[in-house]
ChimeraX commands (.cxc) that place a marker at each C-alpha (Angstrom):
marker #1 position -0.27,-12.51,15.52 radius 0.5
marker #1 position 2.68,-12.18,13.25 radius 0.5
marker #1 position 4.48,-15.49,12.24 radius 0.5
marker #1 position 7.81,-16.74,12.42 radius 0.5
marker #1 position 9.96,-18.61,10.15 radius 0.5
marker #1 position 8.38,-21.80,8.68 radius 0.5
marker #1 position 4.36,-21.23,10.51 radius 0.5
marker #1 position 1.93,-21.31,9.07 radius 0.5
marker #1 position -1.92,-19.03,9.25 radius 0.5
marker #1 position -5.13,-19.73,7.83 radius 0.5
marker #1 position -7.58,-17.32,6.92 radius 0.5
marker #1 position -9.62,-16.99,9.65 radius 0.5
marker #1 position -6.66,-16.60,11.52 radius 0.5
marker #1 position -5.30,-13.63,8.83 radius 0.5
marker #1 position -8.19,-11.88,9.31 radius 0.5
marker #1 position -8.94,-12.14,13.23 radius 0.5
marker #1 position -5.44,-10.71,13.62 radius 0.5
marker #1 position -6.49,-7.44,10.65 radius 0.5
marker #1 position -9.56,-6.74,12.23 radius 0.5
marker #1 position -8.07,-6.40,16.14 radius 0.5
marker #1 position -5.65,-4.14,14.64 radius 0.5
marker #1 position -2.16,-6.39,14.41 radius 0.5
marker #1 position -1.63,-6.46,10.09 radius 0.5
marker #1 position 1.56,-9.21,9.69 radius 0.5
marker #1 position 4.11,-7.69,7.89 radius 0.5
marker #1 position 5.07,-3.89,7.02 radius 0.5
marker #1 position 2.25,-1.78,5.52 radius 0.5
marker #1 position -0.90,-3.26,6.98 radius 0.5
marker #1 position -2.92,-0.47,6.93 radius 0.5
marker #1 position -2.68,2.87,4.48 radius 0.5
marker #1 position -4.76,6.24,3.84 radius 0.5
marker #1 position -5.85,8.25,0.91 radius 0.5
marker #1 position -7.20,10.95,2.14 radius 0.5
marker #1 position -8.27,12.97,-1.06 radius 0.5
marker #1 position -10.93,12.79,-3.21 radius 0.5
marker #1 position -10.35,10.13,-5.82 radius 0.5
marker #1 position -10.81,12.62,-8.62 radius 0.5
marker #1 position -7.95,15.04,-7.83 radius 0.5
marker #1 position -5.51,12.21,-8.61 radius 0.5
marker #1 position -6.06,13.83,-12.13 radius 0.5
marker #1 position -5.02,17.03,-11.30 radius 0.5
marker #1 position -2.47,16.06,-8.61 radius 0.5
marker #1 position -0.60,13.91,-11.32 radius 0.5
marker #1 position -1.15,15.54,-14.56 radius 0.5
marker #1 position 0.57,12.94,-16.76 radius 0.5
marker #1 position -2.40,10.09,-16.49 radius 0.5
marker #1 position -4.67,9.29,-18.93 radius 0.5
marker #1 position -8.16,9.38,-18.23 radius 0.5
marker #1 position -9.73,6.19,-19.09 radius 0.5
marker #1 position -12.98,6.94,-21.54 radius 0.5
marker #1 position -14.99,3.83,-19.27 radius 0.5
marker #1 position -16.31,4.54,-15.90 radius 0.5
marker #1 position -13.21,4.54,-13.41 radius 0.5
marker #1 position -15.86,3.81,-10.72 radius 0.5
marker #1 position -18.17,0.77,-10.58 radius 0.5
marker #1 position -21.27,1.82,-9.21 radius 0.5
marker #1 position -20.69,4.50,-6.68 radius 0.5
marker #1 position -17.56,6.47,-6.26 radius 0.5
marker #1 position -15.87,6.28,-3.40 radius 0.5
marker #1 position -14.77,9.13,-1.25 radius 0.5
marker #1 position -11.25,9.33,1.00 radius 0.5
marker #1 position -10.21,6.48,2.21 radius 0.5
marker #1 position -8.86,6.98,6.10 radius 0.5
marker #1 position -8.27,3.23,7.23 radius 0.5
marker #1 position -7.33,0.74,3.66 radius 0.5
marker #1 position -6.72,-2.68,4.81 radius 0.5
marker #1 position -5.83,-5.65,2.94 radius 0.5
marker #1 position -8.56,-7.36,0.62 radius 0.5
marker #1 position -10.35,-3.96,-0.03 radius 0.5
marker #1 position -10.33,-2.02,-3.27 radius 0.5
marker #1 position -7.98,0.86,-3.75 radius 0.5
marker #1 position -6.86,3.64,-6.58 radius 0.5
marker #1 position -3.60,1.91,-8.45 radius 0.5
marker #1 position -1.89,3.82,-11.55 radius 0.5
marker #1 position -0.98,1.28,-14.29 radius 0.5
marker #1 position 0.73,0.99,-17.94 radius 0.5
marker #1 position 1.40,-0.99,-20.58 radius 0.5
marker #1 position 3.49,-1.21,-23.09 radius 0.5
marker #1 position 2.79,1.27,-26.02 radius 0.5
marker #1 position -0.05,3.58,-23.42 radius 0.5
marker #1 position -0.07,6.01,-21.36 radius 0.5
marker #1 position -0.05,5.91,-17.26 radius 0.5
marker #1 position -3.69,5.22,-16.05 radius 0.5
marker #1 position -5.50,4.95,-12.74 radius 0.5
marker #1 position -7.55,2.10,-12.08 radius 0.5
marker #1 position -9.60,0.26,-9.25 radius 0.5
marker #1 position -7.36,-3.02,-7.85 radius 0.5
marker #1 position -8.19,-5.23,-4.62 radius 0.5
marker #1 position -5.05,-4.87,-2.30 radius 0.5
marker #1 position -3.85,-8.33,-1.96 radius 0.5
marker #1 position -2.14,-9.92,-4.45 radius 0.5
marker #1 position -3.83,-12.96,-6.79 radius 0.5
marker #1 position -1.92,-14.47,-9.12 radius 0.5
marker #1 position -3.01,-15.38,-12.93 radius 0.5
marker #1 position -2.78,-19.23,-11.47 radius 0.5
marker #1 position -5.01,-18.69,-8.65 radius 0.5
marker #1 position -8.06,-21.05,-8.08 radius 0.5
marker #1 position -9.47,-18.51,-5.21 radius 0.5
marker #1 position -8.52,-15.64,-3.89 radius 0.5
marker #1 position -7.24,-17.65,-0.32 radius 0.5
marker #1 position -4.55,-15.57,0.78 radius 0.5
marker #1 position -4.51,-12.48,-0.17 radius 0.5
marker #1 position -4.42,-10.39,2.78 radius 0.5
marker #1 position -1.17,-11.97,3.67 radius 0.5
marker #1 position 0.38,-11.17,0.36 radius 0.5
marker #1 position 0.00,-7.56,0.74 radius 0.5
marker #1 position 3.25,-6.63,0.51 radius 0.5
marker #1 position 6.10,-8.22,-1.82 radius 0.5
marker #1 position 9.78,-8.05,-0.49 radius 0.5
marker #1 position 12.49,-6.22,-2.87 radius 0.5
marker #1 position 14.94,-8.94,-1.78 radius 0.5
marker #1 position 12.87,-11.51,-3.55 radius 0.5
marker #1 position 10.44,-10.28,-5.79 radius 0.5
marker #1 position 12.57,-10.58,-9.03 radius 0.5
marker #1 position 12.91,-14.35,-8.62 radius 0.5
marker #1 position 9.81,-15.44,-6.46 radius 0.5
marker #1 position 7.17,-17.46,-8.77 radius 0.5
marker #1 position 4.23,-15.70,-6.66 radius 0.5
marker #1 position 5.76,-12.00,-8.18 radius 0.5
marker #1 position 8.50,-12.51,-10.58 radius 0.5
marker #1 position 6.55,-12.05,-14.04 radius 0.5
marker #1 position 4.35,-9.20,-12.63 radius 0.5
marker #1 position 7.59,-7.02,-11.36 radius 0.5
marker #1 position 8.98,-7.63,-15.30 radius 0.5
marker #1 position 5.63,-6.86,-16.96 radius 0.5
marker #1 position 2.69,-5.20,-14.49 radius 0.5
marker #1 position 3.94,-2.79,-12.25 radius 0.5
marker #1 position 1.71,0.43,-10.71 radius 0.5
marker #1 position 2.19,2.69,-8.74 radius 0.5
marker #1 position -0.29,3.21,-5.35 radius 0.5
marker #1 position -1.31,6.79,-4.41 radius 0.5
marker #1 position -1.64,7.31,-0.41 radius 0.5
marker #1 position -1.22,9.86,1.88 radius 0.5
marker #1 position 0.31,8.40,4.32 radius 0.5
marker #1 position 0.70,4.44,5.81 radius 0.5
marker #1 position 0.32,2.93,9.20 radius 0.5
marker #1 position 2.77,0.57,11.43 radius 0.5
marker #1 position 2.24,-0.09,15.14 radius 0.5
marker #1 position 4.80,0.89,17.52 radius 0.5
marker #1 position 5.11,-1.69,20.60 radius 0.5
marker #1 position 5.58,-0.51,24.03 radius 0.5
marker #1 position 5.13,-3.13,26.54 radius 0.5
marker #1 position 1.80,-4.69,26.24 radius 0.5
marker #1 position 0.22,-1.66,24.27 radius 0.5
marker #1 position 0.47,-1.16,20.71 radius 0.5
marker #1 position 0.42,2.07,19.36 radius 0.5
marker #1 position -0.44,2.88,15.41 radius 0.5
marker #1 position 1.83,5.28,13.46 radius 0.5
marker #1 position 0.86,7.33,10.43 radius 0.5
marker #1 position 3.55,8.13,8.38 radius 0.5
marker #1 position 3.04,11.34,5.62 radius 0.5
marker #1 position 4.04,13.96,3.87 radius 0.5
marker #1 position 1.91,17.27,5.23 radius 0.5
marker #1 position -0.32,18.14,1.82 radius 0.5
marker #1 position 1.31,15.62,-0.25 radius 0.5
marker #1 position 0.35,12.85,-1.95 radius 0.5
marker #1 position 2.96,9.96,-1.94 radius 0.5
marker #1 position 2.92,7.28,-4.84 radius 0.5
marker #1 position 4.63,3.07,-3.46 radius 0.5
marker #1 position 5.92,0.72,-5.65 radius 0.5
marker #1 position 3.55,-2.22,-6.45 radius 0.5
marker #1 position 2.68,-4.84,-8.53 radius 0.5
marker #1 position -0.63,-6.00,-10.00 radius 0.5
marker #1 position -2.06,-9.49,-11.73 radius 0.5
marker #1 position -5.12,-10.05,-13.16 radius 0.5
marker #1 position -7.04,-13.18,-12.10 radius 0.5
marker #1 position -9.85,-15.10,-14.22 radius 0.5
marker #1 position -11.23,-17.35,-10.87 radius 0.5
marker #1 position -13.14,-20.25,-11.87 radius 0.5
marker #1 position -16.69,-19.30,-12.79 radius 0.5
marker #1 position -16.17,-15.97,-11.78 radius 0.5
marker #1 position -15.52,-12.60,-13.46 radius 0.5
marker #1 position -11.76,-11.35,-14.04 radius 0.5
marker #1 position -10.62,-9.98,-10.75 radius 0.5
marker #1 position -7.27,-7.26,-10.59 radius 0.5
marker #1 position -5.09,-7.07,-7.32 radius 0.5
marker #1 position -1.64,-5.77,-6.46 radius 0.5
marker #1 position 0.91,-5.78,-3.78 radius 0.5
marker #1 position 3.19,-3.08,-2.52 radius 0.5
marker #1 position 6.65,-3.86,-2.33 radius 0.5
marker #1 position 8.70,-3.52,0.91 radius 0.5
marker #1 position 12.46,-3.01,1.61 radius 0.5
marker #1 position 14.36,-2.93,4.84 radius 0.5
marker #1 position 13.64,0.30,6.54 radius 0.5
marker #1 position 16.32,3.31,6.79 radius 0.5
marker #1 position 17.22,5.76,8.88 radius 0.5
marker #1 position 14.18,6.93,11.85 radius 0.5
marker #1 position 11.46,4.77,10.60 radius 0.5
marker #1 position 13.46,2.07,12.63 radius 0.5
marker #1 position 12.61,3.06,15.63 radius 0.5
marker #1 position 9.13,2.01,14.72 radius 0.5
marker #1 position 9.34,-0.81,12.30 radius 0.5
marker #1 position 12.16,-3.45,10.71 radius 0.5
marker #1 position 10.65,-3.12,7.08 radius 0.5
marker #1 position 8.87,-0.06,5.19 radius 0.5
marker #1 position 7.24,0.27,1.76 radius 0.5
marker #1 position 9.00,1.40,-1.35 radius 0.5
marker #1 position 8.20,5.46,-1.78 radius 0.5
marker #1 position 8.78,6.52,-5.69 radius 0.5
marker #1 position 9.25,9.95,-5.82 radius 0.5
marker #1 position 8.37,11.87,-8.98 radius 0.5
marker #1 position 11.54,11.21,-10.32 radius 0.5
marker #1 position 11.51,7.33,-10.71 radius 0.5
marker #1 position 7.56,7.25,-11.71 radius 0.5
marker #1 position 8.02,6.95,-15.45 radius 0.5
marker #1 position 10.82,4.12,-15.30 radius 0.5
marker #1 position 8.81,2.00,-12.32 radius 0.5
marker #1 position 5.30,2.01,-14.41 radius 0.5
marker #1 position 7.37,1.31,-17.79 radius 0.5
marker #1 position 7.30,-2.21,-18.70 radius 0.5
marker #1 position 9.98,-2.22,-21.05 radius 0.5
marker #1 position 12.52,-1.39,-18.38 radius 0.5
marker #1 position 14.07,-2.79,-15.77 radius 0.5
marker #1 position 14.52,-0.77,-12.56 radius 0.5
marker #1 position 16.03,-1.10,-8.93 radius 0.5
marker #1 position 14.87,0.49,-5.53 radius 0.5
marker #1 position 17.81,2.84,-5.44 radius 0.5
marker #1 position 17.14,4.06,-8.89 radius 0.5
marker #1 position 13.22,5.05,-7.89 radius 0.5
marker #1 position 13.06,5.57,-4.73 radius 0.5
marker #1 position 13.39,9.37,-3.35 radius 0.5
marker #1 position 10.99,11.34,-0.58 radius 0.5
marker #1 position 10.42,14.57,-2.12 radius 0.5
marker #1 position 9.25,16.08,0.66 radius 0.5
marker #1 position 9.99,15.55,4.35 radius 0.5
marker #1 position 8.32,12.47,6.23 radius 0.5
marker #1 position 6.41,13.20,9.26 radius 0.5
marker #1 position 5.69,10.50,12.08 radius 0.5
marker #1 position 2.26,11.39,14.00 radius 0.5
marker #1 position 1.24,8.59,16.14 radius 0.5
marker #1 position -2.62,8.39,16.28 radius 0.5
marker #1 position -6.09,6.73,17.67 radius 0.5
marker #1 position -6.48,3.43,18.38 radius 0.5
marker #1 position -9.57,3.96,16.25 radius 0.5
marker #1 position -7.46,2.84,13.26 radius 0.5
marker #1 position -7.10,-0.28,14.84 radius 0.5
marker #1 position -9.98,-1.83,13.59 radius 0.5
marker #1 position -11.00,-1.89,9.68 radius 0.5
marker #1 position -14.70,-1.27,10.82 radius 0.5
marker #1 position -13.58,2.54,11.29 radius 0.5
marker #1 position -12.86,4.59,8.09 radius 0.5
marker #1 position -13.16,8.21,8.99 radius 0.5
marker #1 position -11.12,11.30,9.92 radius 0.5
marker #1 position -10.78,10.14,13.21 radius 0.5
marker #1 position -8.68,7.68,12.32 radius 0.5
marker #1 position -6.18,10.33,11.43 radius 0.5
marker #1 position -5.79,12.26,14.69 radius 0.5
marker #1 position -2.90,12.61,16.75 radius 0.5
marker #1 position -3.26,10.95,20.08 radius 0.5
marker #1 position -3.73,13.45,22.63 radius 0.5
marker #1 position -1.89,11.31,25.48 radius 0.5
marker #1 position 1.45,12.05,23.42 radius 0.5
marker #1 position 1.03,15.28,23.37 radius 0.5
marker #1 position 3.53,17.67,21.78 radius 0.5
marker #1 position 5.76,14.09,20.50 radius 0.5
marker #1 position 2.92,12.81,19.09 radius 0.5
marker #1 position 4.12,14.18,15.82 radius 0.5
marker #1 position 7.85,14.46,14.47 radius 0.5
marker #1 position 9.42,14.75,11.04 radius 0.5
marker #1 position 11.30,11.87,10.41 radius 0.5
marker #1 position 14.12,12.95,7.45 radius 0.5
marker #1 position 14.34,13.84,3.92 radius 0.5
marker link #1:1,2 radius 0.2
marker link #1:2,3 radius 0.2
marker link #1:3,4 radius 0.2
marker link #1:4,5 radius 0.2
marker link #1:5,6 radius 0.2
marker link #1:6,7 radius 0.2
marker link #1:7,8 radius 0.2
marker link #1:8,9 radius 0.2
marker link #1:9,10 radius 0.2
marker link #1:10,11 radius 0.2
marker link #1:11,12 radius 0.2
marker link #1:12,13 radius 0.2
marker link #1:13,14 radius 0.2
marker link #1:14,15 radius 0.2
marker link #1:15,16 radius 0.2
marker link #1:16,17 radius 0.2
marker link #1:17,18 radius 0.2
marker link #1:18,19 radius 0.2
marker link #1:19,20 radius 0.2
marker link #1:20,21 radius 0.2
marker link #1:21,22 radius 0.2
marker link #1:22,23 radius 0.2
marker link #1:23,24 radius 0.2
marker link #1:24,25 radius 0.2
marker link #1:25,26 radius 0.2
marker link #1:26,27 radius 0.2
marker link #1:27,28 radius 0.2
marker link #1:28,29 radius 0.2
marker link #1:29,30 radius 0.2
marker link #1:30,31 radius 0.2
marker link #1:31,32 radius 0.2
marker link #1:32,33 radius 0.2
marker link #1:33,34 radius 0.2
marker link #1:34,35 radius 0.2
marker link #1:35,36 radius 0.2
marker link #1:36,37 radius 0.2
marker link #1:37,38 radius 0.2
marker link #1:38,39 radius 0.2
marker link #1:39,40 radius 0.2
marker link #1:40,41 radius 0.2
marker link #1:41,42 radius 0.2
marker link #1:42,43 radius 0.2
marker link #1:43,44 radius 0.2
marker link #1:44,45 radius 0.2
marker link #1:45,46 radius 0.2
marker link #1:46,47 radius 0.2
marker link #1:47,48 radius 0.2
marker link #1:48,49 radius 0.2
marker link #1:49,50 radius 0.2
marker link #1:50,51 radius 0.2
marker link #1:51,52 radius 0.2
marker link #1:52,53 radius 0.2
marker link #1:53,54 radius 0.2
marker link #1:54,55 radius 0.2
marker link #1:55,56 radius 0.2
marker link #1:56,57 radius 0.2
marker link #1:57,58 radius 0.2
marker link #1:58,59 radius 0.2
marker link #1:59,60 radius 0.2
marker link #1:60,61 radius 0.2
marker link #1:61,62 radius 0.2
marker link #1:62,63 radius 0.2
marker link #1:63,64 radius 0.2
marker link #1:64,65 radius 0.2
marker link #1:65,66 radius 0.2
marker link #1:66,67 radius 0.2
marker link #1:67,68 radius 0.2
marker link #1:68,69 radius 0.2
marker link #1:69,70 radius 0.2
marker link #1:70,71 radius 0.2
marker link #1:71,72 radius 0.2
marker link #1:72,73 radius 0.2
marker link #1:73,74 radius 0.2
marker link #1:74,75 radius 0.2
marker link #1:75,76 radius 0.2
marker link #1:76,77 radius 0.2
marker link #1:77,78 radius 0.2
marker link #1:78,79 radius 0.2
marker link #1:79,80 radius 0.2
marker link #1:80,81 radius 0.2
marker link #1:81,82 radius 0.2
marker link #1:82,83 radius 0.2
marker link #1:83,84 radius 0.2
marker link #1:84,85 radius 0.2
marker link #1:85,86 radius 0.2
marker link #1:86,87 radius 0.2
marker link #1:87,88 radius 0.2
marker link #1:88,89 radius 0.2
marker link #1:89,90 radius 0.2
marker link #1:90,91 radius 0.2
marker link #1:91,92 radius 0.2
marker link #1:92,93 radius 0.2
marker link #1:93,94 radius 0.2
marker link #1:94,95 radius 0.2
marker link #1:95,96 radius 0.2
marker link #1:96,97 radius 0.2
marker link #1:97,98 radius 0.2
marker link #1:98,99 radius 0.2
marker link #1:99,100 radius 0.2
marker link #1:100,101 radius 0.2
marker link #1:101,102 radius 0.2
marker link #1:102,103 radius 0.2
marker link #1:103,104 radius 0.2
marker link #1:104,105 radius 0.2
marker link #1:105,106 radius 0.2
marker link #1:106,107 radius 0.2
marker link #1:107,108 radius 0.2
marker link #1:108,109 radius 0.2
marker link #1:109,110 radius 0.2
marker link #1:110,111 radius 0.2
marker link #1:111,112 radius 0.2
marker link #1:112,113 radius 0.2
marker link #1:113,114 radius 0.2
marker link #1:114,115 radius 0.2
marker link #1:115,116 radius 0.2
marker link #1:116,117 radius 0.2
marker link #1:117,118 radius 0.2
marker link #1:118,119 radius 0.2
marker link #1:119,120 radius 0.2
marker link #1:120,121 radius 0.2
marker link #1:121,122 radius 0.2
marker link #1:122,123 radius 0.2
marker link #1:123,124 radius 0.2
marker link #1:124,125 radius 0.2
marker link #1:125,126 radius 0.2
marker link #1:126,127 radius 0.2
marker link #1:127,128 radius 0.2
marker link #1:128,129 radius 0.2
marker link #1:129,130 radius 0.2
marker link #1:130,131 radius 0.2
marker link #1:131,132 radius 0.2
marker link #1:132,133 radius 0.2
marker link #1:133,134 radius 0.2
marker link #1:134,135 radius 0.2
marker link #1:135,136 radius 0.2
marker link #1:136,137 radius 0.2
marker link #1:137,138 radius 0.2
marker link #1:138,139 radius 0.2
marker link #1:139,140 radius 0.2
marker link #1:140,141 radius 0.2
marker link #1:141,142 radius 0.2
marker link #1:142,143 radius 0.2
marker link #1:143,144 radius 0.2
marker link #1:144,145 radius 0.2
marker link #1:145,146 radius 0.2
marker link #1:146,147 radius 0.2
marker link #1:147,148 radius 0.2
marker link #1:148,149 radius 0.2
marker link #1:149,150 radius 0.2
marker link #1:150,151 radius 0.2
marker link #1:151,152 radius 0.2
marker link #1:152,153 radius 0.2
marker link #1:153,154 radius 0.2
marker link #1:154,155 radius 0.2
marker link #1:155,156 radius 0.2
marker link #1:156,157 radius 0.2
marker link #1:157,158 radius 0.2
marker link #1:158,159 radius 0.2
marker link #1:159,160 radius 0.2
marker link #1:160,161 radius 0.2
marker link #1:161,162 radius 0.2
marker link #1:162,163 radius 0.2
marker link #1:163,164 radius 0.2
marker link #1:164,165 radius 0.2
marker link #1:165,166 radius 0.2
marker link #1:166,167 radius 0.2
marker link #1:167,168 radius 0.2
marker link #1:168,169 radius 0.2
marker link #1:169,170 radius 0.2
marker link #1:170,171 radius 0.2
marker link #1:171,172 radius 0.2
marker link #1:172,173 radius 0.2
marker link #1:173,174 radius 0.2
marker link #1:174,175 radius 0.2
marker link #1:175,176 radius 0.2
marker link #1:176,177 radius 0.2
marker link #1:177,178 radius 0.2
marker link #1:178,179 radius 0.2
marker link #1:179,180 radius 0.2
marker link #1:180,181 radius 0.2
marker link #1:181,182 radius 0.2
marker link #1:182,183 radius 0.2
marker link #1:183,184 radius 0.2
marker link #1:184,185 radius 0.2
marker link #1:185,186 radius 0.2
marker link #1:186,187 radius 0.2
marker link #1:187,188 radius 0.2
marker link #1:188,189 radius 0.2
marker link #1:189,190 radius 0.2
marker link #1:190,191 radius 0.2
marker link #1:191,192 radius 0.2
marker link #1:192,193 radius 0.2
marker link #1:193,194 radius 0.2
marker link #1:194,195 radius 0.2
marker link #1:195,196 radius 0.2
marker link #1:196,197 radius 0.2
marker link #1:197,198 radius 0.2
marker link #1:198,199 radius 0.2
marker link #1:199,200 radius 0.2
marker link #1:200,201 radius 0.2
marker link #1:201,202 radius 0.2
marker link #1:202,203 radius 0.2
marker link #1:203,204 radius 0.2
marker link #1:204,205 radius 0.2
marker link #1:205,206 radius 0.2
marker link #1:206,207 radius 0.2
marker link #1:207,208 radius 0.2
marker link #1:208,209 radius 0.2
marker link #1:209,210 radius 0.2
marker link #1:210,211 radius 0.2
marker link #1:211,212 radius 0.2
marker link #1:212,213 radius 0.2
marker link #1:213,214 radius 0.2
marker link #1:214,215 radius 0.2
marker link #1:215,216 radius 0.2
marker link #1:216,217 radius 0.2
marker link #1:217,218 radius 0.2
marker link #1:218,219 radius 0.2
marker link #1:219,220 radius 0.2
marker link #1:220,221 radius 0.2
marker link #1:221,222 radius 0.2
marker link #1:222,223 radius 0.2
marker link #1:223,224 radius 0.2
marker link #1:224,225 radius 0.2
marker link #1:225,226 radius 0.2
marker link #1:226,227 radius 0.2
marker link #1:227,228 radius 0.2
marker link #1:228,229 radius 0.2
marker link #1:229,230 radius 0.2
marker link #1:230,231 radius 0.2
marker link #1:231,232 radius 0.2
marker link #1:232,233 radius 0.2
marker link #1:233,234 radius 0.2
marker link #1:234,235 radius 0.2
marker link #1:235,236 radius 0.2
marker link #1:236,237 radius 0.2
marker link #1:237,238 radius 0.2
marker link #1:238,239 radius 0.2
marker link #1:239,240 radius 0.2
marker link #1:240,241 radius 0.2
marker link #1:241,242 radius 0.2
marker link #1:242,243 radius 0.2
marker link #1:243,244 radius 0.2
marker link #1:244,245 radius 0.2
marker link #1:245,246 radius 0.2
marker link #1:246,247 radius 0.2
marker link #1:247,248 radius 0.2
marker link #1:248,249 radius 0.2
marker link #1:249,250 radius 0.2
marker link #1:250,251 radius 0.2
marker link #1:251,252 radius 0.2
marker link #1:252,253 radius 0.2
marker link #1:253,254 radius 0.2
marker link #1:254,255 radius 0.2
marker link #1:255,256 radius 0.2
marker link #1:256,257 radius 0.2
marker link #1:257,258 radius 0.2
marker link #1:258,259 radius 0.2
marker link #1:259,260 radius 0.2
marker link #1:260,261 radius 0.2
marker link #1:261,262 radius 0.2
view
C-alpha cells in the first residue's frame, strides 16, 4: 500500500492500508510498554505539570501505537523546564482546516525537515522528544510480511519529533507531532531503507531546547544495545493493544531475536 513518487492516497485508503497492518513509511507502529507515570522517575529532569497530565482516564502501556492515536511526548519552551504531555501522533499544522492527513505525516524526513513549509518552523521552535520502548517495521519475505520490534531490553528509548498546535475551525485546540526519520545504518537495513531518529541521553537537552539549533549527528547515540525480535502478526492490526503483541514468533525460533549493534 505504500506509494511511489508523485501518487497520491486518500484517507480511506491511509487507513485501510494501517489497519491490515502495512503503515507507509518508516515507524508505522511503536510501543510504550511502561506505565505512563514512571516516565517521572525514569527521566528525572521533567517537570511535573501542576494540571491533570491525563484527560479523563489514564492510560496504561501502550503495546500497538499507530498513527492518529494519542501518545506521551516531552516538550519545552523557551525559558521552562522539559515536560511530558499528551499529543495525537500525526502531525497538524497551525494552518490546518482539518486534521485530513495526518496518519501519513507521521514521520518527518531529516533531509527535508529544516526547509519543508509542512515542518520547518516547528523543527526551529517546537521540538519533543517521544518515549517508546521499542518501534515496529515489517520485514518482506515473498508474499508474507513479517513485523519487527526493535528495543533496548529494560530501556526506555526517547525519538526525535516535532509538535504543532492546531486551533480547527469550531473546534477545541488540538496538539500533534511527528517523529523524524533518517536513512537507516548499519543492521537495521536488512529490514528497512529508513529508521527513526534515537536521542540518547546525551543530545536530550540540546534537541528539546528551542534556542538551539541541532543536527542528527550531534543527538543521536543508542546507549544501550538494539535488539531485533521479530513478533506476532497480532501487531498487525491496531484493533490489538496487548502483550501479545510483543511476543517473539515462535516459528523463528532461536533467530527470532538478535542484537542489532551499539
Amino acid at each position: 500500500m505504500c506509494l511511489g513518487p508523485g501518487e497520491t492516497q486518500t484517507e480511506d485508503a491511509s487507513r485501510f492500508a494501517l489497519e491490515r497492518g502495512y503503515p507507509c513509511g518508516v515507524c508505522g507502529r511503536f510501543s510504550f510498554a511502561v506505565d505512563p507515570e514512571d516516565v517521572f522517575s525514569d527521566f528525572d529532569w521533567l517537570d511535573r505539570p501542576q494540571e491533570p497530565l491525563w484527560a479523563g482516564e489514564k492510560p496504561g502501556p501502550r503495546f500497538n501505537v499507530a498513527p492518529t492515536q494519542p501518545a506521551v511526548v516531552f516538550g519545552q519552551r523557551a525559558g521552562a523546564a522539559p515536560k511530558p504531555a499528551r499529543f495525537d501522533w500525526g502531525f497538524v499544522p497551525r494552518w490546518a482546516k482539518d486534521q485530513k492527513g495526518a496518519a501519513r505525516r507521521a514521520n518527518a524526513r531529516s533531509e527535508s525537515i529544516s526547509e519543508r513549509p509542512m515542518f520547518a518552523d516547528s523543527f526551529r521552535a517546537r521540538r519533543c522528544l517521544v518515549p517508546v520502548t521499542g518501534w515496529f517495521e515489517w520485514r518482506v519475505g515473498g508474499a508474507d510480511r513479517r513485523p519487527v520490534h526493535f528495543h533496548q531490553e529494560g530501556r526506555l528509548m526517547t525519538l526525535a519529533g516535532v509538535w504543532d498546535r492546531c486551533a480547527l475551525p469550531g473546534g477545541a485546540p488540538i496538539f500533534t507531532f511527528a517523529i523524524r526519520t533518517r536513512p537507516s545504518v548499519g543492521a537495521p537495513t536488512e529490514v528497512h531503507h529508513r529508521m527513526p531518529v534515537v536521542v540518547g541521553e546525551a543530545g536530550r537537552a540540546a534537541w528539546l531546547d528551542p534556542t538551539q539549533t541541532v543536527e542528527v549527528a550531534a543527538v543521536e547515540r543508542l546507549d544501550a544495545p538494539l535488539v531485533l525480535t521479530t513478533v506476532s502478526t497480532r501487531v498487525n492490526s491496531v484493533r490489538y493493544d496487548d502483550p501479545r503483541c510483543l511476543e517473539p514468533d515462535a516459528g523463528f525460533g532461536e533467530d527470532a531475536q538478535k542484537d542489532l549493534f551499539r
